[in-house]
N, C-alpha and C positions, 0 to 999 in steps of 0.2 A: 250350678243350679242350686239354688236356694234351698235348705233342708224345711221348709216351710209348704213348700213346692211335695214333699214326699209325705210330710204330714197329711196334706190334704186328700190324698191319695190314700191316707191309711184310712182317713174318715169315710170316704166314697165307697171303701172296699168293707168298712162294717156296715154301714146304712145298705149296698147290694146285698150282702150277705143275708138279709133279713129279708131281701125283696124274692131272692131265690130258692130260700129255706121251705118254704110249705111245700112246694112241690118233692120235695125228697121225704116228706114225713106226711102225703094225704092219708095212708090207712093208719095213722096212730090218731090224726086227729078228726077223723071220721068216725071210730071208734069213741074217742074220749066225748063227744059233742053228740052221738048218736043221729049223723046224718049221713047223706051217699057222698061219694068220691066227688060225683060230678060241685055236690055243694063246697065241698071244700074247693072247689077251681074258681069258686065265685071268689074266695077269700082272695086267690092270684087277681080275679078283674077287680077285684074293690080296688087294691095296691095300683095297680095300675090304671084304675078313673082317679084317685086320689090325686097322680102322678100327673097323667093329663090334662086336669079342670082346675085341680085345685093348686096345683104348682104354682102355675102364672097368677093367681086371681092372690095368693099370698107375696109373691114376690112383688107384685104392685104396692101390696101392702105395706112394704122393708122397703121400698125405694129412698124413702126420706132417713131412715136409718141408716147409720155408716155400716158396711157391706161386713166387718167382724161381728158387729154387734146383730147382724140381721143373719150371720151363719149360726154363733153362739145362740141365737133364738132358738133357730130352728134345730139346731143338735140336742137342746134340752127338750123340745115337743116330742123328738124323735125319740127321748127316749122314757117319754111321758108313754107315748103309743108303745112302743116296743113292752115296756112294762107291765100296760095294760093287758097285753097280747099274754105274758108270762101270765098272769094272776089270771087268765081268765075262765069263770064258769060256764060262758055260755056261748052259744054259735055266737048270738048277735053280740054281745061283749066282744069276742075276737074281731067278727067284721068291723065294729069301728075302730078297734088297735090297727087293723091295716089301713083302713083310711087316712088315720092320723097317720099313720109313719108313710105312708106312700104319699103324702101332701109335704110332708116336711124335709121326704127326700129326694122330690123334684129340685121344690126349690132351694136346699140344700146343695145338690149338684149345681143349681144356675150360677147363685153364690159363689162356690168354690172355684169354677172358673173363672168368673169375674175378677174375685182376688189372685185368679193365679197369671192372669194372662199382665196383670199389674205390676207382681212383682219379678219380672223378667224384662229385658229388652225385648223389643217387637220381632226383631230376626227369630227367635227361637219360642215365639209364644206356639209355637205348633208344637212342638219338644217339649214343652212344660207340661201343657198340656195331655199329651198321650201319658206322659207320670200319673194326672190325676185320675187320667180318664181309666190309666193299667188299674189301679183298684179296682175298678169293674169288671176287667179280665180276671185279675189273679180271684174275685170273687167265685167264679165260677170253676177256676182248677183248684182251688183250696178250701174257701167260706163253703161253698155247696157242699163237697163229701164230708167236711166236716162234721158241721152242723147236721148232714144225715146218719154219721156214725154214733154221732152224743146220742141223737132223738134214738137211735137203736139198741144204745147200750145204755142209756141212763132216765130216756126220755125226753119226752117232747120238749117240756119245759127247762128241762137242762140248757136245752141249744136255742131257747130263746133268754134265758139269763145268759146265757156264755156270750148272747148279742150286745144286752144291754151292759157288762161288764166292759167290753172292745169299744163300744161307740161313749163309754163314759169316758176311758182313758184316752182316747184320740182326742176327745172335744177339750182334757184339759189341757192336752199335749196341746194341739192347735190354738189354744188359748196362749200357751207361751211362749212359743214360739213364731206364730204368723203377727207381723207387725200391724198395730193399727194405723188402716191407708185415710189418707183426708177425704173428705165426701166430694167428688168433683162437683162443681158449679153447676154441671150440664143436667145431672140427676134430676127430670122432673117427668112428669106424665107426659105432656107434651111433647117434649124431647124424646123418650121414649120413643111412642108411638109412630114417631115421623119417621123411624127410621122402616118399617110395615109399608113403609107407601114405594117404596123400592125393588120393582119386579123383581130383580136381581137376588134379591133378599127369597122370594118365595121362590125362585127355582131352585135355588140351594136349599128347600127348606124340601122341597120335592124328590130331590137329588138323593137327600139322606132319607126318606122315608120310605124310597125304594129299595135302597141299599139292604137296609135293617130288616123288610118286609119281607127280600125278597131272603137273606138269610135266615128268619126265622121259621119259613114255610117249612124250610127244608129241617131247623135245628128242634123245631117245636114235636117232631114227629121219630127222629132221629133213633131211638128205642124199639119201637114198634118197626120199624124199618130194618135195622140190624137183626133182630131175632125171627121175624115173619119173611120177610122177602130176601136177604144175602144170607141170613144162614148160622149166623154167629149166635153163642149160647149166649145165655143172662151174665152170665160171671163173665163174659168179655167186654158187656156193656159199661160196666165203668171205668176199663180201661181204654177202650175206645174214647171215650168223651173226655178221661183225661190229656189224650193226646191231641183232642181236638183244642179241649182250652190251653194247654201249652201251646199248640201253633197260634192262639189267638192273643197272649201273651210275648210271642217271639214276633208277631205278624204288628201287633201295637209298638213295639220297641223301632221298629223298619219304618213304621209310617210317620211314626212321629218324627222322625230324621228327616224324611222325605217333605216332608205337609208343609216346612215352611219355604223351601225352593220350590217348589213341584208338585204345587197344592191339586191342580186340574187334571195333571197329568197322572200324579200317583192316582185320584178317583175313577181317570179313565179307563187304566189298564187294572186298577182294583175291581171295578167294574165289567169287562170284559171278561177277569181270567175267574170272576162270581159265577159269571154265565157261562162262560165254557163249563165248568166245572157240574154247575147242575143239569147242563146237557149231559153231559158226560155217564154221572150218577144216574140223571131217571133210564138214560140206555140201556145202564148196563150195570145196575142194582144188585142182580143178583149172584155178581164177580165179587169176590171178598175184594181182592187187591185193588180194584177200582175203586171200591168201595173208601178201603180206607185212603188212596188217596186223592179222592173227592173229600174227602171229612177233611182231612187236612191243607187243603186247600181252601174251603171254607171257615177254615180257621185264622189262615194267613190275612183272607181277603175279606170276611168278612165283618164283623164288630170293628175290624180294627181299624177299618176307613173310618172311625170316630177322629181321629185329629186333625187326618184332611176335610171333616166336614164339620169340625168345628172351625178349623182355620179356615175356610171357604166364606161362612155365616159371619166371622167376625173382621173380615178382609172386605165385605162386601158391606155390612150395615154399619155396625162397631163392637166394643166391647160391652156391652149394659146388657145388665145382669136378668131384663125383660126379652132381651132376645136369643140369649142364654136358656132363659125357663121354657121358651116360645118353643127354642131346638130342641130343647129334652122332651119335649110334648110331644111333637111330630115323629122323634125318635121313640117314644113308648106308643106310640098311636103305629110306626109303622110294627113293632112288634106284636101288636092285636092285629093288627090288618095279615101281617101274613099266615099266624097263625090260626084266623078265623076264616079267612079265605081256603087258606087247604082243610081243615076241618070239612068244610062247607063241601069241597071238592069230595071227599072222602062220602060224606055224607050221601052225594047223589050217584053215590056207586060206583067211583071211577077210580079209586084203591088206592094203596097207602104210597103208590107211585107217582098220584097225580099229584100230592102235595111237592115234589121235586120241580115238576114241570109248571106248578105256580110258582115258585123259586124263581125258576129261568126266567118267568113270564116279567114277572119283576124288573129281575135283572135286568133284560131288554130293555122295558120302561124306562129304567133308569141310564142308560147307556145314549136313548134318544131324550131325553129332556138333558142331556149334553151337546147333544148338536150345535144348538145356538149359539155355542160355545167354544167351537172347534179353533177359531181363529187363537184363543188362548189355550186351547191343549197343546196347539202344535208349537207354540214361543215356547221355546226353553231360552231363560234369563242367559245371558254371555258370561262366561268362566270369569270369574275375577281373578285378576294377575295377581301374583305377591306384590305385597310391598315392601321397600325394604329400609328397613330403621336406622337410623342414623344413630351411632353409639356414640353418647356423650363421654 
């Protein structure tokens, strides 16, 4: 595997880090801005409409750019915003820091794929893959406590410089290291867009939005769940979640192996043991031992179906870097859908259990917009025989 392949991976994992950091530090910057909690959760949805709207509408924009030079763009914007973010006086000052870096780390991400799925043979781009994609796991067991221990012992702005320092040094590291690719021919709007006229293309694009939706119902509430309804004190909660993101860091390692043999099949039974799992959980919540492992289970199965549903999207349409931004959209769009759907759920009095049972509801979704598809879940590819070399 190409050490370009693990750079890009480091990029991914500072640009998350920044997408995940507000929420471990809303009462420092509720406080410093002198607004409510719930306004700093807008600063999470800015990053994430940034991510959704503005991703694809720039990466259209880079298409004519060769795909180094349209990352090195957008790693410097990134950290135009992130900086702004550090320096800032005022609510709306930060909101648009998150704008800016959640537009630059869509399409950032689209990018990074595109080059990576290039610089590997086709057998293993699912494997390459889950490297870049790990960034975004190991984000959440390492970038997240991090960044809330700096914001606690140093300050806010400590752990938004400690961001911009990490995404300066990967942007020059991937500068030296990832090779400049030639602009393929194909690269045009046109070409692009025809690849959207491809049902196929939007059930895979369905496929991932449930997955993600139906895990974040569950992981968006996760806190309030452990300490109100199973029983677990505050100080067990961040140990709990680190064991959830290491299973989702060991759960990405597995898939990535699998995603390029046994792309439908690892999504189906990822999908399945999703839903069993959050059946499992809203039953029977308030058993610690089920408790944790459901979380771990949800670790294994859930984020980490990213490389079989990246290799699904790019097996089905191609590799261009608009269907790329198009994925990561639908994938931040299903993380707003499931955790605005159990919100919702919450809302109309139906308790912190029901967000589990939107989880499942998900999951299910996603289990039958596979149907159509059974024909290819149940082919498993024929063993390849050795071969055997003839020694000169």
């Amino acid at each position: 595997m190409p050490i370009a392949v693990y750079m890009l991976g480091l990029l991914i994992f500072a640009m998350t880090t920044s997408e995940f950091m507000v929420g471990g530090m809303m009462p420092q910057l509720a406080e410093e801005f002198d607004v409510s909690i719930a306004d700093i959760g807008y600063l999470i949805s800015a990053y994430a409409a940034g991510m959704v709207i503005g991703g694809p509408l720039v990466t259209i924009g880079l298409l004519k750019v060769s795909r180094k030079k349209a990352l090195m763009t957008l790693a410097l914007s990134f950290l135009v915003g992130q900086t702004l973010g550090a320096l800032a006086t005022s609510y709306e000052m930060m909101m648009v820091a998150r704008i800016i870096t959640g537009i630059a780390s869509a399409a950032g991400f689209a990018v990074s794929i595109a080059i990576c799925v290039n610089l590997v043979e086709p057998h293993i781009r699912g494997r390459a893959s889950s490297i870049v994609l790990g960034g975004l796991m190991v984000a959440t067991v390492i970038g997240l406590p991090l960044a809330t221990l700096i914001s606690q012992q140093v300050g806010w702005r400590a752990s938004f410089w400690t961001v911009v320092i990490l995404v300066f040094i990967s942007t020059l590291v991937v500068q030296w290291v990832v090779p400049t690719l030639p602009k393929p021919e194909s690269i045009s709007l046109r070409n692009e867009f025809t690849a959207f006229k491809n049902l196929k293309l939007w059930a895979a694009f369905t496929t991932s939005g449930f997955i993600i939706g139906a895990t974040f119902a569950a992981f968006s509430y996760f806190t309030p769940i452990f300490t109100e309804i199973t029983g677990f004190s505050a100080s067990m909660v961040p140990i709990i979640t680190t064991v959830y993101g290491a299973a989702t860091v060991i759960g990405n390692m597995i898939t990535g192996r699998l995603a390029d043999k046994f792309t439908m099949q690892t999504l189906f039974v990822g999908l399945l043991l999703l839903a069993a799992s959050l059946f499992l959980f809203a039953l029977f919540a308030h058993n610690p031992i089920v408790t944790i492992i459901a979380v771990i289970v949800l670790g294994f199965v859930g984020v980490p179906m990213n490389p079989a549903m990246a290799t699904r999207v790019m097996r089905t349409a191609n590799t261009g870097t608009l269907v790329n931004a198009i994925h990561g959209s639908i994938i931040s769009l299903g993380i707003v859908m499931g955790s605005a759907i159990g919100g919702l759920a919450i809302n109309a009095g139906f308790g912190l259990i029901s967000t589990l049972w939107v989880g499942f509801a998900l999951a299910a979704l996603g289990l039958l917009s596979l149907i159509p598809f059974m024909r290819e879940i149940i082919h498993f590819p024929p063993a390849k025989h050795p071969t055997i070399r003839k020694v000169v």
